[in-house]
C-alpha positions in Angstrom: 76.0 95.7 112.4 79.0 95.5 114.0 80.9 95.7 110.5 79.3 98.7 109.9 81.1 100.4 112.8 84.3 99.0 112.1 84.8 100.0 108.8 84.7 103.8 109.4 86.8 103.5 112.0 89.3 101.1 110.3 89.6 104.0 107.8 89.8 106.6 109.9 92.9 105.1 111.1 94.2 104.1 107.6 93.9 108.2 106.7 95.6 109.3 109.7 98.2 106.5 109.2 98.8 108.3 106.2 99.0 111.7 107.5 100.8 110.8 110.2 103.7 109.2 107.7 103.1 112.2 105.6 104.5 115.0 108.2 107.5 113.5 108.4 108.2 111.9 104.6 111.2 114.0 102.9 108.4 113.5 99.9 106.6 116.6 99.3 102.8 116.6 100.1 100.2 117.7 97.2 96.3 117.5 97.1 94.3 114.4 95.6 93.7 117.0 92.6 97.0 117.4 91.8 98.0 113.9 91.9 97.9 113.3 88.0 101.1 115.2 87.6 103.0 113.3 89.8 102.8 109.6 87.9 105.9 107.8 88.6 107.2 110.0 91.5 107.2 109.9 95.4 104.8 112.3 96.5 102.3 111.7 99.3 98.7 112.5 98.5 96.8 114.7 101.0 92.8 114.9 100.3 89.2 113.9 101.5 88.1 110.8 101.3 84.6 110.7 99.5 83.7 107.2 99.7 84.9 103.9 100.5 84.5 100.5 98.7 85.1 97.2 100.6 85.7 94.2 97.4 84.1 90.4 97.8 87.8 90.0 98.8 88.1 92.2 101.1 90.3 94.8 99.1 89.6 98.9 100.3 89.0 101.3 97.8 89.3 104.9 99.1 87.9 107.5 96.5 89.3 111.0 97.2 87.6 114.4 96.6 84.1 113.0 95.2 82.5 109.9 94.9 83.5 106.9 92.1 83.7 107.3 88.8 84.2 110.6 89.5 86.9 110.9 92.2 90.0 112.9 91.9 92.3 110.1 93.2 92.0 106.5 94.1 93.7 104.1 96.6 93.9 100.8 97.3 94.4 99.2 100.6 94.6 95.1 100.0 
C-alpha cells in the first residue's frame, strides 16, 4: 500500500525535476509530440505523462501524451 502512494509522488517530483531544469536550460523546450525531430539534439521534452511503468528491476518508464504502445515519447528513469 504504502508503494502505491509513493510512486505517484516519486514521479510527480521526477516531472517537476524536469521542468524545473527545463526553465532555465539554454536548450529550447518542445512538446512530447514533436520529439521525433529532434533525434540526436539537446532539446528538453515538455508533455503529459500518461502512464507509468515500474520494471522487476526497478527501472521507471514514463509514457508521454497516451498510454504504451501508443505514447508520443518515452523516458527512462533507472
Amino acid at each position: 500500500m504504502v508503494d502505491k502512494i509513493r510512486l505517484p509522488l516519486f514521479v510527480s517530483m521526477i516531472v517537476a525535476l524536469f521542468i524545473n531544469e527545463a526553465s532555465w536550460a539554454s536548450e529550447p523546450i518542445i512538446s512530447d509530440s514533436q520529439a521525433s525531430q529532434y533525434v540526436g539534439k539537446n532539446v528538453s521534452v515538455k508533455g503529459i505523462v500518461a502512464n507509468v511503468h515500474v520494471s522487476k528491476k526497478g527501472n521507471i518508464f514514463l509514457n508521454f501524451g497516451r498510454p504504451y504502445p501508443n505514447h508520443t515519447f518515452a523516458a527512462v528513469v533507472f
